[in-house]
N, C-alpha and C positions, 0 to 999 in steps of 0.2 A: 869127174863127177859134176862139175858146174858146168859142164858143157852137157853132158845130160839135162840136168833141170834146167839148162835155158833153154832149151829143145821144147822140153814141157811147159816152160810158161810161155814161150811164143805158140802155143796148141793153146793156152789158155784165154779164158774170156774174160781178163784182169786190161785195165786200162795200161796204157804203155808205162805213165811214171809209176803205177805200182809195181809191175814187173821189174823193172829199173832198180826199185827200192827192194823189193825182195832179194833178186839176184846179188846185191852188194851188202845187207844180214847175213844171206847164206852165207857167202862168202867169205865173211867177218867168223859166223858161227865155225864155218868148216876151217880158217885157219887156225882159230882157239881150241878148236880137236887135234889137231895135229904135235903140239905139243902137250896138252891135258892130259892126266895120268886118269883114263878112265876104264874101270874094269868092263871087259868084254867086249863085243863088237857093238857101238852106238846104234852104227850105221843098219844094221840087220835084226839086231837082240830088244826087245819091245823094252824088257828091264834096263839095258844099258841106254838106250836112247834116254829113258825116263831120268837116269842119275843122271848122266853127260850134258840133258839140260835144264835140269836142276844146280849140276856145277857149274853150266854157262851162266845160269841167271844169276845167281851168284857171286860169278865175276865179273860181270855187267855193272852189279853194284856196288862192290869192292874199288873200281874203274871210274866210279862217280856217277855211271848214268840216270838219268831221272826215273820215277817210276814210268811216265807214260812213255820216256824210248826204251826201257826196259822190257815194257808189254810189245813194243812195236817189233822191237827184234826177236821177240816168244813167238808173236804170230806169222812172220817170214820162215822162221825154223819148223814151227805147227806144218805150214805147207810143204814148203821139203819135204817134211817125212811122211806126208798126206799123199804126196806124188809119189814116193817111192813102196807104197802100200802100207806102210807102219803104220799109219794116221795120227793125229796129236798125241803129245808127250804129257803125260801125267804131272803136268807142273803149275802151280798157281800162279796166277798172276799178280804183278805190285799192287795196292791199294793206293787209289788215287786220291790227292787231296780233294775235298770237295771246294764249288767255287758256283757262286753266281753264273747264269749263263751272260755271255757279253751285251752290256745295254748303254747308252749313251749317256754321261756324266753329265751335269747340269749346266757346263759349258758347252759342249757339243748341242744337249737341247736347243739352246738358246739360239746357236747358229745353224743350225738346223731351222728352227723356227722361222729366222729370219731369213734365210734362202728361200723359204717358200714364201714369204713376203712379195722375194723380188724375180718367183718365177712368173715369167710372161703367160704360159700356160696355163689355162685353167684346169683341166685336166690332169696337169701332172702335179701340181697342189691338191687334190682332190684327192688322189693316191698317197702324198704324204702325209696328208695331212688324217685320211681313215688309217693310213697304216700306224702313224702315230698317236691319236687317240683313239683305235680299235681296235688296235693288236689283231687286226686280219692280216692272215696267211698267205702267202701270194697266190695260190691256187683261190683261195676263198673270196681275193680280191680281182681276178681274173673272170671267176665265174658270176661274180654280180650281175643282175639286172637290174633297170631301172625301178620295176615294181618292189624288188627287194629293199630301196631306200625308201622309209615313211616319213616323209618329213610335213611339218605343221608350224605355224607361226614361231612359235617358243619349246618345240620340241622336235626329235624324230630319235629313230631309231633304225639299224641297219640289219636286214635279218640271213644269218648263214643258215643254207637249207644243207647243206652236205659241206659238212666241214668233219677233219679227219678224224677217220672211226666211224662218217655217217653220223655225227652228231648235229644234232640242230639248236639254235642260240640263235636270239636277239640280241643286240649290244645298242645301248643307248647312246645317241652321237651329241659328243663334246659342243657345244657352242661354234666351235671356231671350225671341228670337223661339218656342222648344218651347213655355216655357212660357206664353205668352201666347196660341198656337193654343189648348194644350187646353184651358184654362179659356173658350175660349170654342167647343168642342166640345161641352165639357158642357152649356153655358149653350143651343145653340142648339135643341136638343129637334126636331128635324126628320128627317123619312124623307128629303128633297132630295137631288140630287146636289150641287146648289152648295156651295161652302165658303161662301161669305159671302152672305147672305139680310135680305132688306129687311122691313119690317113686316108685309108679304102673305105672306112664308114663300116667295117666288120670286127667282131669282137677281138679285144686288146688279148695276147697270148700271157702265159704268168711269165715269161722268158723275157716279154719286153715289159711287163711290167713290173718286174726284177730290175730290167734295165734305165729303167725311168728313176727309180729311189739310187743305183749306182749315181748315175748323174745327180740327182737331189745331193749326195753328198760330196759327189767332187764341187759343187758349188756351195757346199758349207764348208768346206773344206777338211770333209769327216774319209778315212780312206775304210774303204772294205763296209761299206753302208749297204747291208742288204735290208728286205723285208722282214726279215726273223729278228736283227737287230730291233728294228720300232717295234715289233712286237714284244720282243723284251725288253724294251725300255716302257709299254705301255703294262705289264704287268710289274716291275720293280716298282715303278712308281705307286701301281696301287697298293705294292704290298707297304711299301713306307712313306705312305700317306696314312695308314692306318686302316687299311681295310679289310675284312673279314676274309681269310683265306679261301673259303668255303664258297662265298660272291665274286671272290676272285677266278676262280676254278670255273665259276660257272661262266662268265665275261669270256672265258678264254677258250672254252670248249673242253677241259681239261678232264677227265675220267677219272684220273687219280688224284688226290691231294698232293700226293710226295711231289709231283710234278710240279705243283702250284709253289711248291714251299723254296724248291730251289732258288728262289728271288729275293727270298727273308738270308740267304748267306750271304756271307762278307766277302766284300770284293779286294781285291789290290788296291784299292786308293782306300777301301776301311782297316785295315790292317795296317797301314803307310800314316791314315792319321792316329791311328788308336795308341802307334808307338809316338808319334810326333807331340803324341797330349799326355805323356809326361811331364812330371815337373824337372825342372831342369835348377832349381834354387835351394837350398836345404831351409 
């Protein structure tokens, strides 16, 4: 049977390490069938599929497993029997804690900040330094033009025309984001439309501009530094700096509020001090 479905997921259009990962759930699932006292045939029976992994999940958590490898190995099992024409098993999945999405702590900022300090590049300070105070998206910061940045003595502004969903937003640029465009306005010497330009003098890809903020943080010494990180470190911080969720949402391109709100929850270093700020003296 597992040589069956590895048949079918090599026909499949699943990336290798997923397949990998499925094939060793099954696997896992199909040997906890083998001893399981499960009525009827799992394998064929739509009803018996649906208890058998039901009592898998079950014993998943009995076993210790967390909710989210608990959903992981529902969804390896989901496909088995998707492959084999039963399709998903009528079983719910774990409820997951909620959590802040990952943003950088106010040490990381700082070193963060100061690596673009001592980037040589104007350009890839310019990228840090929008993606950290303007929470643009790497596609968002990719497709800039120069016309898109308004900048003036003591002010500008950065405007996303197709940011995701086709939403459109202005984001007012940070002091430190102004000046870190133009000095690398001055520095780019190009007729292009693009704002950000690669060594050919043609517009910078979101893939290497992905790969510009990786390096920004191997020299802050931050590991797994993507663009989505600064962007949510540029909305955490507005949510607890005290800013209106609603301004927040708008800043961000965000459609929904619950989306915005994600950033007002407690993270692992808020729960690690919230217990550490007991009293400890009677």
């Amino acid at each position: 049977m597992i040589k069956t479905y590895q048949d079918a997921l090599d026909r499949s259009p699943l990336s290798a390490s997923t397949k990998r990962i499925y094939r060793s759930r099954v696997a896992g699932f199909l040997a906890w069938l083998v001893d399981a006292e499960v009525e009827g045939d799992p394998l064929s029976d739509p009803f018996a599929r649906d208890f058998a992994v039901r009592d898998y999940r079950t014993h998943l958590k009995e076993t210790h497993h967390a909710p989210a490898s608990v959903n992981a190995a529902l969804a390896a099992v989901d496909h088995f029997y998707s492959v084999r024409g039963l399709g998903p098993a009528n079983a719910r999945r774990e409820a997951l804690p909620q959590a802040a999405p990952r943003a950088l702590d106010p040490g990381d900022q700082r070193r963060f900040l100061r690596a673009l300090e001592q980037t040589e590049g104007s350009r890839d300070r310019a990228i840090g330094l929008l993606g950290f105070y303007a929470g643009l998206r790497v596609a968002e910061l990719a497709a800039l033009n120069v016309d898109d940045v308004v900048l003036s003595a003591r002010r500008g502004r950065v405007i996303v025309w197709h940011g995701k969903g086709d939403i459109y937003r202005e984001v007012p640029l940070h002091p430190e984001a102004r000046k870190g465009v133009t000095t690398w306005l001055k520095a780019r010497q190009s007729e292009a439309d693009a704002l950000l330009l690669n060594r050919r003098g043609t517009r910078l890809s979101s893939r290497s501009v992905g790969g510009v903020v990786v390096k920004l943080g191997e020299l802050a010494g931050i590991d797994g530094l993507t663009t989505h990180v600064l962007r949510h470190t540029f909305g955490t911080n507005l949510i607890r700096q005290g800013t209106d969720v609603v301004l927040v949402a708008e800043l961000m391109g965000h459609r929904r509020l619950d989306t915005t709100r994600r950033y007002s929850l407690p993270t692992t270093a808020d729960r690690v001090r919230a217990i550490e700020g007991l009293p400890v003296e009677g």
